[in-house]
KEVO-406637 format. One record per atom (N, C-alpha, C): atom name; residue number from 1; x negated, y, z negated. Coordinates in steps of 0.05 Angstrom, whole numbers. Example, Ala and Ser with C-alpha at 12.3 -4.5 7.8 and 13.67 -1.06 7.14 Angstrom:
2
> name/resi/east/north/up
> N/1/-264/-114/-156
> CA/1/-246/-90/-156
> C/1/-264/-66/-156
> N/2/-257/-45/-142
> CA/2/-273/-21/-143
> C/2/-258/1/-157
END
This chain:
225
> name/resi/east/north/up
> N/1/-794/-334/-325
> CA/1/-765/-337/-322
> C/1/-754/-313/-306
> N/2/-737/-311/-293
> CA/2/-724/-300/-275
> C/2/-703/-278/-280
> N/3/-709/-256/-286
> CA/3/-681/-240/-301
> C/3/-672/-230/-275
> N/4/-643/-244/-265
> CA/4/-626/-242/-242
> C/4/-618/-215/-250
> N/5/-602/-211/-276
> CA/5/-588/-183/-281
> C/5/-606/-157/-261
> N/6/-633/-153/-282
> CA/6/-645/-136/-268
> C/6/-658/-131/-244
> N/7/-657/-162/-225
> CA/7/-655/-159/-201
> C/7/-631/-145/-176
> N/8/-617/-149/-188
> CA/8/-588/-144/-189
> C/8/-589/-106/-184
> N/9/-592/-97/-213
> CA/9/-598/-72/-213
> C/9/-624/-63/-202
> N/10/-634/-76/-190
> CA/10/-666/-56/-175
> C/10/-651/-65/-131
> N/11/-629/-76/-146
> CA/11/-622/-81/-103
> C/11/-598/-63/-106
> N/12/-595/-58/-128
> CA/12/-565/-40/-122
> C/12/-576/-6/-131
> N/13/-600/-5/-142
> CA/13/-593/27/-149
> C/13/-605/37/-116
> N/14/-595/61/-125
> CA/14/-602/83/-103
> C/14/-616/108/-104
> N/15/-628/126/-94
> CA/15/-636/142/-93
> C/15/-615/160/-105
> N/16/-620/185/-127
> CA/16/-606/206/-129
> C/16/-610/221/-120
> N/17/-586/234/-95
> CA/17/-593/253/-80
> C/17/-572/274/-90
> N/18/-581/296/-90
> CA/18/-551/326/-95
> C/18/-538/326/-83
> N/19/-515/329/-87
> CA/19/-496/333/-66
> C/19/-497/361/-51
> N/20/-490/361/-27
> CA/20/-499/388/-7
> C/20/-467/405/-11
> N/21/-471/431/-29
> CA/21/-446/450/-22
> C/21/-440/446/12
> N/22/-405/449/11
> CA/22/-396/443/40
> C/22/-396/425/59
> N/23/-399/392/42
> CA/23/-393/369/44
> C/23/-376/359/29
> N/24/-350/347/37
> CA/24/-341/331/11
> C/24/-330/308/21
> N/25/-324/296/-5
> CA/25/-313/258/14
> C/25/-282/258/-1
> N/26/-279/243/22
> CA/26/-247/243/19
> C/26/-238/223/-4
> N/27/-262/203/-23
> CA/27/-260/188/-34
> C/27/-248/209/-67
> N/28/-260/224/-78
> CA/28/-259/239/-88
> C/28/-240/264/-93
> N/29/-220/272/-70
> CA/29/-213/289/-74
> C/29/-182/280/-97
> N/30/-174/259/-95
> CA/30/-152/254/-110
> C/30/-163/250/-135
> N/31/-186/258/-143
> CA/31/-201/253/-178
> C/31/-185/278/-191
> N/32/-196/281/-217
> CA/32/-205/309/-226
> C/32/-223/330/-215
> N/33/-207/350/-209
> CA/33/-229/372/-187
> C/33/-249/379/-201
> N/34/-247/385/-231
> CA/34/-265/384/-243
> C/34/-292/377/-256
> N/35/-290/344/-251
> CA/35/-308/328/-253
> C/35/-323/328/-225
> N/36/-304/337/-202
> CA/36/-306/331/-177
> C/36/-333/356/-172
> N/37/-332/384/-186
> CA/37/-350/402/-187
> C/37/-381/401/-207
> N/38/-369/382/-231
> CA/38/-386/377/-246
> C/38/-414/357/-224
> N/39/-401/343/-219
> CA/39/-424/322/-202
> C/39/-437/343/-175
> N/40/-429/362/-170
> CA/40/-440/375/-143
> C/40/-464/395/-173
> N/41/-454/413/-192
> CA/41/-474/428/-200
> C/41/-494/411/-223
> N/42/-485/384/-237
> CA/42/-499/371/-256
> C/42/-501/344/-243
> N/43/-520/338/-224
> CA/43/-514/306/-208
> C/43/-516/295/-236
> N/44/-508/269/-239
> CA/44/-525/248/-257
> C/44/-525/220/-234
> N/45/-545/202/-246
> CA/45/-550/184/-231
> C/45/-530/159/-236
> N/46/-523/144/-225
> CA/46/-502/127/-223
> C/46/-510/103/-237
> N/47/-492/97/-271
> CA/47/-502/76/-286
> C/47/-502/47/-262
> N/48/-529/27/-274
> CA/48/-515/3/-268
> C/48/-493/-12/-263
> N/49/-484/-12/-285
> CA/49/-457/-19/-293
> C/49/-439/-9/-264
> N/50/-439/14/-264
> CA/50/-422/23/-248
> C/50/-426/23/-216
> N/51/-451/19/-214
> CA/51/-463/10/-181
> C/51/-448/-25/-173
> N/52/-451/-41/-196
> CA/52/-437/-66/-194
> C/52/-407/-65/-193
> N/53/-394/-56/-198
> CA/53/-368/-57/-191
> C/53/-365/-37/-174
> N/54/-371/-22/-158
> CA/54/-373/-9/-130
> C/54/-379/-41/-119
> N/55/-400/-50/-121
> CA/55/-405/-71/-97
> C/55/-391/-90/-97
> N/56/-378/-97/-124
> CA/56/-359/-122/-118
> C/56/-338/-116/-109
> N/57/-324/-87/-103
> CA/57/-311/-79/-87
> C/57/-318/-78/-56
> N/58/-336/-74/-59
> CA/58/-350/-81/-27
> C/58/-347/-107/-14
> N/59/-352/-126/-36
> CA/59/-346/-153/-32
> C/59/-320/-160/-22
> N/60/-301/-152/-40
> CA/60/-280/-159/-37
> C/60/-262/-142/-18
> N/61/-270/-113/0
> CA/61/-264/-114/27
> C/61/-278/-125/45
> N/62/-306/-136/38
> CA/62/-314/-161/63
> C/62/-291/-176/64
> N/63/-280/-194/38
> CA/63/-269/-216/48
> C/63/-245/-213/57
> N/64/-226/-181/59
> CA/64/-201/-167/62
> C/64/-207/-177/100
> N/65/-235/-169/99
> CA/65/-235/-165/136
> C/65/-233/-188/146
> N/66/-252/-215/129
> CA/66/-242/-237/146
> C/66/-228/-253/138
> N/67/-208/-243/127
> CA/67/-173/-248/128
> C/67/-164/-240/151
> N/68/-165/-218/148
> CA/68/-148/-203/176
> C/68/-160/-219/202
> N/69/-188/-226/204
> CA/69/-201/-229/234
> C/69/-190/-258/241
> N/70/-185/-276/211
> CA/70/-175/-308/211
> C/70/-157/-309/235
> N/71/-162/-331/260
> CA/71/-153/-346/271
> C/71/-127/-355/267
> N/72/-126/-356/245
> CA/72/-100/-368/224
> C/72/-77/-358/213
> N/73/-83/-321/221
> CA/73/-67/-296/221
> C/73/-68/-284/241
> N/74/-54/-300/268
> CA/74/-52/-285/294
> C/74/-32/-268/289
> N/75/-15/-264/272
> CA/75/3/-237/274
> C/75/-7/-224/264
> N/76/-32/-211/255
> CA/76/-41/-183/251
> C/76/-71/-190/268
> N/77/-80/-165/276
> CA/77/-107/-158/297
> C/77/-111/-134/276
> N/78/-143/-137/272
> CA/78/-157/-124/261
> C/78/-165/-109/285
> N/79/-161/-78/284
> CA/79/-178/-66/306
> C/79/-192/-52/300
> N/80/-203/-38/271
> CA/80/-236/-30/264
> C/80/-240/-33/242
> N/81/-258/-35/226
> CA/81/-265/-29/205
> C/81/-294/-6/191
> N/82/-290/-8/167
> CA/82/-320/16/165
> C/82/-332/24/197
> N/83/-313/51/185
> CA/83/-318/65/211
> C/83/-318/95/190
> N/84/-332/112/204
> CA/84/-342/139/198
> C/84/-316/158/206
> N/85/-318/183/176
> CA/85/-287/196/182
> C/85/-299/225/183
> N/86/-294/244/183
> CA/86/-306/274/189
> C/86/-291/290/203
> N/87/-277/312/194
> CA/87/-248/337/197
> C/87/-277/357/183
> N/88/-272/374/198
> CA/88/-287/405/194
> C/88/-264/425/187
> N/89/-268/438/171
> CA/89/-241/457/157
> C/89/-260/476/153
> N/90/-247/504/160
> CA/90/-256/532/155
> C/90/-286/528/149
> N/91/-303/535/135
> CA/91/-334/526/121
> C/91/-342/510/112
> N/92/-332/486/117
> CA/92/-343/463/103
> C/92/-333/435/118
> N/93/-339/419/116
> CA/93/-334/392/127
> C/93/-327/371/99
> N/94/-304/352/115
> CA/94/-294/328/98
> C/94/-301/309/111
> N/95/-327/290/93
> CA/95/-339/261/109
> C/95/-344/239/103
> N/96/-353/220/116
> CA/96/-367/202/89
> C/96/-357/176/112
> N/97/-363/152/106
> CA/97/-367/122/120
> C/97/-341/117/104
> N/98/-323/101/119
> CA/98/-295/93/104
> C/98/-306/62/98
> N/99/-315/57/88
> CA/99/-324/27/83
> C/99/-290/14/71
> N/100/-275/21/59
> CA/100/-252/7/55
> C/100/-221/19/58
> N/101/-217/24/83
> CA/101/-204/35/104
> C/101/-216/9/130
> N/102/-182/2/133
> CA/102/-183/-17/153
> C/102/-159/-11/182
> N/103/-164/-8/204
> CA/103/-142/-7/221
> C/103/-133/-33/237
> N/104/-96/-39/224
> CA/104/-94/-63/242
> C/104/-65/-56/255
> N/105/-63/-81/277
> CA/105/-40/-76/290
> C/105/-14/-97/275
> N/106/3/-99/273
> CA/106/20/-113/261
> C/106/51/-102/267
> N/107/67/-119/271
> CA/107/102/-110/286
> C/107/98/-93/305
> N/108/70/-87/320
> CA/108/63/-76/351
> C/108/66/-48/335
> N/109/48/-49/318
> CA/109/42/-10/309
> C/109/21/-14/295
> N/110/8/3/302
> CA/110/-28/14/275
> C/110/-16/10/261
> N/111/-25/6/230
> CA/111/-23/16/212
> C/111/-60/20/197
> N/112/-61/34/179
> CA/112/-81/35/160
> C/112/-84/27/138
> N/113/-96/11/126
> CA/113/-98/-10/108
> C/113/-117/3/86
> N/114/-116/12/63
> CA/114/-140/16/46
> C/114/-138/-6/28
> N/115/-163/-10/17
> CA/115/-162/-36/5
> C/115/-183/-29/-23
> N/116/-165/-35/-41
> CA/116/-173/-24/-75
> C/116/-175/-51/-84
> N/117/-191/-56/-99
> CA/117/-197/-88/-119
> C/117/-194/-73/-145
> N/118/-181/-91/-171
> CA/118/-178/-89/-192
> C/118/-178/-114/-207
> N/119/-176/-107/-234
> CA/119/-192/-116/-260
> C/119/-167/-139/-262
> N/120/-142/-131/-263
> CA/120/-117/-153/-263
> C/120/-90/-140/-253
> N/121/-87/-153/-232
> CA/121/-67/-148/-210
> C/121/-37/-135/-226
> N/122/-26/-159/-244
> CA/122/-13/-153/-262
> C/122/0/-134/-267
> N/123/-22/-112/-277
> CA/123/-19/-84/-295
> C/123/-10/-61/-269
> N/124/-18/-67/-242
> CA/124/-19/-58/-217
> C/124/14/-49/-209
> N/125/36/-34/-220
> CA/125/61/-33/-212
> C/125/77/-15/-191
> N/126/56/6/-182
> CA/126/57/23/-155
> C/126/30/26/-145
> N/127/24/49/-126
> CA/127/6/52/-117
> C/127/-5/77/-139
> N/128/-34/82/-143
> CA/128/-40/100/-159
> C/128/-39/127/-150
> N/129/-31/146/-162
> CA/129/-19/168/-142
> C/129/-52/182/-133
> N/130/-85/171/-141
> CA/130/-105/185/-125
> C/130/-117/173/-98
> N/131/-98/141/-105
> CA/131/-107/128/-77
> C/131/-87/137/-53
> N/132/-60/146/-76
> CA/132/-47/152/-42
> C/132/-57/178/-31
> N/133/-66/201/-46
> CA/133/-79/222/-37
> C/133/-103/213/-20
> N/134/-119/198/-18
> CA/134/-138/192/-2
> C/134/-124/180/24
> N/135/-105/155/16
> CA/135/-93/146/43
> C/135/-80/165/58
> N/136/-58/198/54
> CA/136/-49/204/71
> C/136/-69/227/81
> N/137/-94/237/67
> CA/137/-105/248/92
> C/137/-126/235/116
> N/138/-133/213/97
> CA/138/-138/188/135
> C/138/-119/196/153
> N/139/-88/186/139
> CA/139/-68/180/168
> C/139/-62/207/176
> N/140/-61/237/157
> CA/140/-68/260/178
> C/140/-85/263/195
> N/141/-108/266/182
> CA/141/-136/270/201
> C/141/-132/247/224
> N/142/-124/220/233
> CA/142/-131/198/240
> C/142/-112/200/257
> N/143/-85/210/255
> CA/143/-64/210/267
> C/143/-42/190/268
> N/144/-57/169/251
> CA/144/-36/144/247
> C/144/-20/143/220
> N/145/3/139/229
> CA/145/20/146/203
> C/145/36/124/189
> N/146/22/100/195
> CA/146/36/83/181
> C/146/19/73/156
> N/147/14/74/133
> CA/147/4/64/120
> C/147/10/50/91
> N/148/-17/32/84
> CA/148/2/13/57
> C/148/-34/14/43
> N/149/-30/7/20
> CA/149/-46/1/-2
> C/149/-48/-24/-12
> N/150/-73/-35/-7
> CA/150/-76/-66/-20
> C/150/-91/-73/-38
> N/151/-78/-76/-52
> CA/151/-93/-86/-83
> C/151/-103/-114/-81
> N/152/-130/-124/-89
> CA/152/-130/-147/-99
> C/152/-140/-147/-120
> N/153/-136/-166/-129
> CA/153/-146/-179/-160
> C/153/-174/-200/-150
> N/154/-196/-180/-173
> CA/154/-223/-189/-172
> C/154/-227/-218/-172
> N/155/-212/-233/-198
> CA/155/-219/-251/-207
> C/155/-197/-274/-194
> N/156/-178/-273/-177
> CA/156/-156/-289/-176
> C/156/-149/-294/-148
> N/157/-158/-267/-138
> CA/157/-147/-258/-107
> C/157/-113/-254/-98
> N/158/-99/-254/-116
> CA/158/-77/-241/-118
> C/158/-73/-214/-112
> N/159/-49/-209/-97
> CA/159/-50/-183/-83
> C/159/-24/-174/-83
> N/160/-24/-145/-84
> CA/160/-1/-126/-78
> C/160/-3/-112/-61
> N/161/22/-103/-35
> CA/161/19/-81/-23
> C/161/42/-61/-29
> N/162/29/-35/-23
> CA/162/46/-13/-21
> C/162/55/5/-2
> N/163/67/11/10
> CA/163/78/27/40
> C/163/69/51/22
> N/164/55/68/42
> CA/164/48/93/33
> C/164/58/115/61
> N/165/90/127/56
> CA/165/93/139/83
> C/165/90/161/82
> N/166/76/166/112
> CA/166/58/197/123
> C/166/83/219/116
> N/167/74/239/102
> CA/167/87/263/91
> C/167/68/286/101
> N/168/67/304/119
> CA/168/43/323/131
> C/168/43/347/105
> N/169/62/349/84
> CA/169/66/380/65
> C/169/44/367/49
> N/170/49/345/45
> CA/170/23/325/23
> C/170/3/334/28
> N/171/-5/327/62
> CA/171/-27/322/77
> C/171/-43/347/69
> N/172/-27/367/75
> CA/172/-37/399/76
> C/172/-38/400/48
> N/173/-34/396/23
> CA/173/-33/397/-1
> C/173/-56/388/-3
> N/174/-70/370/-4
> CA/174/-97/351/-1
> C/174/-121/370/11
> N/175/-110/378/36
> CA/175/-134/400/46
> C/175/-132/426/33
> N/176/-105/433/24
> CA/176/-120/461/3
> C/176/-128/451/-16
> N/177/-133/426/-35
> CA/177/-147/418/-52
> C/177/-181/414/-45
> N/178/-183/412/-28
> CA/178/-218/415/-13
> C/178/-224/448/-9
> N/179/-206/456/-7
> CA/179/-212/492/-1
> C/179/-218/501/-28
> N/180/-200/493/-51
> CA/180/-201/499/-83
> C/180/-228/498/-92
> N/181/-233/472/-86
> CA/181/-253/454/-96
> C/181/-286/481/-77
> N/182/-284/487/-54
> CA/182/-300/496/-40
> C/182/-308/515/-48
> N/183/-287/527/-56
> CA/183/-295/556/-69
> C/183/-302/553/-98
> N/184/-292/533/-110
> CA/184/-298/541/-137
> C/184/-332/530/-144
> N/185/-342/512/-115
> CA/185/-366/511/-119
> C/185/-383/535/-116
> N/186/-372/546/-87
> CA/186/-387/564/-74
> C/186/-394/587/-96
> N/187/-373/593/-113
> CA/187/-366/618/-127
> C/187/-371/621/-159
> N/188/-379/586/-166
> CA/188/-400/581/-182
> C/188/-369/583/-215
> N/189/-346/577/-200
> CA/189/-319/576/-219
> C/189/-311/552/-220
> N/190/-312/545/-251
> CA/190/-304/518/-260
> C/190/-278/512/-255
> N/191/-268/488/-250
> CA/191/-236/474/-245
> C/191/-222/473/-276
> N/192/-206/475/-279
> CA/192/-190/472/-299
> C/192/-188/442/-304
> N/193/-189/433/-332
> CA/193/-198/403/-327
> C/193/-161/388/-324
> N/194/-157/390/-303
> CA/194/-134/379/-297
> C/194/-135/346/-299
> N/195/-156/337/-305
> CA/195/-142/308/-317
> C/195/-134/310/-346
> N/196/-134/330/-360
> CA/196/-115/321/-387
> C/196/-97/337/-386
> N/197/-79/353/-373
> CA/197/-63/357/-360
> C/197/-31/346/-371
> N/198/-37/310/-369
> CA/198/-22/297/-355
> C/198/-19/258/-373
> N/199/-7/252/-391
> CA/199/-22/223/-398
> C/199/-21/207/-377
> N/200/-9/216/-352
> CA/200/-9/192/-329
> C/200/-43/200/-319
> N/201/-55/221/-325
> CA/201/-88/220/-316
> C/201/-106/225/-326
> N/202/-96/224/-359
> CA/202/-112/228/-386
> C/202/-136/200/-373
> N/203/-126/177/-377
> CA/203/-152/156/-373
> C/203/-170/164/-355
> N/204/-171/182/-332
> CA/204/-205/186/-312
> C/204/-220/195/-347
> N/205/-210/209/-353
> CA/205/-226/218/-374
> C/205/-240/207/-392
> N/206/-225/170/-395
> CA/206/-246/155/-411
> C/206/-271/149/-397
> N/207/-267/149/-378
> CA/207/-289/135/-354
> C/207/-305/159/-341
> N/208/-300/182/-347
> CA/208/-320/211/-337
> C/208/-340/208/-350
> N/209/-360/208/-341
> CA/209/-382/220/-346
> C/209/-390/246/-360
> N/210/-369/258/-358
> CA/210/-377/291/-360
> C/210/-356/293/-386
> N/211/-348/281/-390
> CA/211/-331/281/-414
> C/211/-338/296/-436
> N/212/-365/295/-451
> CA/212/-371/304/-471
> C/212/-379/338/-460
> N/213/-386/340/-447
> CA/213/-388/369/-429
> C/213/-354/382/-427
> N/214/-343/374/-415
> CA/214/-316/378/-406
> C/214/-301/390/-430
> N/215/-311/378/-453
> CA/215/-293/386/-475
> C/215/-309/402/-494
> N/216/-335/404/-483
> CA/216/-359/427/-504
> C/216/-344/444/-492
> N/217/-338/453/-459
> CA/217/-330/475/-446
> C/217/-301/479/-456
> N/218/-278/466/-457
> CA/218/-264/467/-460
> C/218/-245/449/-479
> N/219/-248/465/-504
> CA/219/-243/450/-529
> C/219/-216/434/-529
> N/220/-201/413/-542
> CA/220/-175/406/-544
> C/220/-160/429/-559
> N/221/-139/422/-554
> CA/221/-123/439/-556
> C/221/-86/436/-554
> N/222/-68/441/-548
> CA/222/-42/439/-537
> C/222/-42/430/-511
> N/223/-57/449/-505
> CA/223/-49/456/-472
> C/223/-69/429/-451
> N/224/-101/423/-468
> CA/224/-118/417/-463
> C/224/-118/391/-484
> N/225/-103/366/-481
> CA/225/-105/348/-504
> C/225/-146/338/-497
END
């Protein structure tokens, strides 16, 4: 008999590689900086579970692109997609393949399209404030400043967009958050676990990995729910 599941998981895992001090991806920097340091000095390997919904997000910016490329939507032109991003700052570089980052033309202007899939569209009522940190340093680094956020729904294909407009104080806010992050690797200083902070970013924390670590280091508390 045929166990598809575990076929499944032997085409989707990957190699665990370390992450190299003085690389970072722009996917990441709107997380917890903390968790964001945890994975550069404690890699762990990337559950199953969690390699599959990476790819069905993959999926579902395949099918984002041939929407846009459809015959049937001559008012928007798709003019790239997964395309490679890389800004060099003081000692270190910001990089990585934009696999869902799309540039199209529409009312005769670029805009930049990131494209997020979710569990139920529904619950979806702005843009999440770590996706817009990823969208406005594309449209710095990229130079295009029009940008929106597109949600779809996994199971339905229902969709939301969001206008996400270019602010450069942001932009620069975002890049000293890679400088923070740089040094506190380089210098071997832990982040303050700024996702509990906040109940609008308490939940990364259900879904961290590092969670049970996070809170050996730094117990609850007032300050630290």
């Amino acid at each position: 008999m045929i166990d598809f599941n575990e076929m499944i998981d032997n085409h989707l895992k990957k190699e665990n590689r370390p992450k190299g001090t003085g690389r970072y991806y722009p996917s990441e920097i709107g997380m917890c900086l903390r968790k964001v340091w945890y994975s550069y000095k404690f890699p762990m390997e990337i559950k199953p579970d969690l390699l599959k919904i990476f790819e069905v997000g993959n999926i579902m910016h395949d099918f984002v692109v041939e929407v846009l490329k459809s015959e049937k939507n001559p008012h928007v032109q798709l003019l790239k997609s997964e395309f490679p991003f890389r800004q060099d700052i003081d000692d270190f570089t910001i990089s990585g393949r934009i696999d869902n980052l799309l540039l199209v033309k529409a009312s005769g202007k670029e805009i930049l399209v990131e494209v997020k899939s979710t569990t139920d569209i529904s619950f979806v009522r702005e843009a999440a404030p770590h996706n817009v940190v990823q969208l406005q340093l594309y449209m710095h680094a990229l130079g295009v400043h029009n940008g929106i956020l597109l949600y779809i729904d996994k199971k339905n294909l229902q969709s939301k967009v969001f206008d996400v407009p270019y602010k450069k104080e942001e932009a620069e806010k975002i890049i000293e958050r890679f400088r923070e992050l740089h040094k506190g690797i380089v210098s071997d200083t832990i982040p303050e676990p700024e996702a509990r902070s906040s109940s609008k970013t308490l939940w990364m924390c259900r879904y961290c990995e590092y969670k049970d670590k996070c809170y050996t280091e730094t117990p609850a508390s007032n300050k630290w729910p």
